[in-house]
Each structure stands twice: as structure tokens, then as C-alpha cells.
N, C-alpha and C positions, 0 to 999 in steps of 0.2 A: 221698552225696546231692548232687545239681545245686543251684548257688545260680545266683539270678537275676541278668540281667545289670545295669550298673548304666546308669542312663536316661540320665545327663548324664555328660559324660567329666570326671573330676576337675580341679579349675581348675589351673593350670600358670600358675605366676610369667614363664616365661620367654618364654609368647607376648605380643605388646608390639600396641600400636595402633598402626597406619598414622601415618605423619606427615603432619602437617597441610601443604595446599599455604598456604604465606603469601601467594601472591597470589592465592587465589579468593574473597575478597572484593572485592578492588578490580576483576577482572574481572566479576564478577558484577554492582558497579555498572555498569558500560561495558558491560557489555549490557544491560541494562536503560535506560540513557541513551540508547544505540545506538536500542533499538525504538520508545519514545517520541520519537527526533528523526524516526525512519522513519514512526511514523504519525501526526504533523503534518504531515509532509512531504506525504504521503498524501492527503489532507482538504486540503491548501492546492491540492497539482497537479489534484483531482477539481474543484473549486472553480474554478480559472483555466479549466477543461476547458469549463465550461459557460457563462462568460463569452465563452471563444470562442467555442463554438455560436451560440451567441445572436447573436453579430458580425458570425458570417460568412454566416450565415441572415438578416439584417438586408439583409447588403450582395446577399446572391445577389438578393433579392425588390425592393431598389431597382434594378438592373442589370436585371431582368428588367423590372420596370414601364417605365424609359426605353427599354428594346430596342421595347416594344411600343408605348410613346406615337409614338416614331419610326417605327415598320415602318406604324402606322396614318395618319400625316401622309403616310406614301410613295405609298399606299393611298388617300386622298381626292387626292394630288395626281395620280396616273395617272389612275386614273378620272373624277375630278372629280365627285364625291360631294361 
């Protein structure tokens, strides 16, 4: 008569567990260091980004207001308006 087979292979002394890497802790801190200096970094560069916007949007709209205060003095003095 057939006997059934057996579900789990019988435990064997002589398979061993992987060795542990001794340094994937302290790499694991340095990346994790790593990501959090990268997204301060992140948030600080976004951050200057808009400061500049602001700056240089500042300076285009006074440069534009003197090109025009000027171009309109040219303008009453041709004509004589």
C-alpha cells in the first residue's frame, strides 16, 4: 500500500543561516541620513526658488515701469503734449 508523502522536508542540522552582513546596519543608517539631508535640501532649494521668482518678477515690472515712464516723457516731448 502507498504511503503519503511527507508535507515538510525533515529538518536537517546541517543547513546553516546566511551570515549576517555586519555592516547593513550602519549602511542602512546612511541611507536613511542620506534621504533626510536630500529632502531638507529639497524644501530649502524649492524655498530659495520662490524667493527668486518673486525678485526677479519685482525687478522685470520696475524695469518695465522706467522703460515706460521714459518712452512716455519721449512721447510728450516729440509731440509736445
Amino acid at each position: 500500500m502507498a504511503q503519503p508523502a511527507q508535507s515538510t522536508p525533515p529538518a536537517d542540522s546541517s543547513v546553516e543561516e546566511p551570515p549576517l552582513d555586519p555592516e547593513a546596519v550602519s549602511r542602512s543608517y546612511r541611507q536613511h541620513r542620506a534621504r533626510r539631508a536630500a529632502k531638507k535640501r529639497f524644501h530649502r532649494e524649492k524655498r530659495w526658488a520662490g524667493v527668486r521668482f518673486w525678485l526677479v518678477l519685482a525687478l522685470v515690472v520696475i524695469v518695465t515701469g522706467v522703460i515706460a515712464t521714459r518712452t512716455l516723457g519721449e512721447i510728450e516731448r516729440v509731440f509736445g503734449l
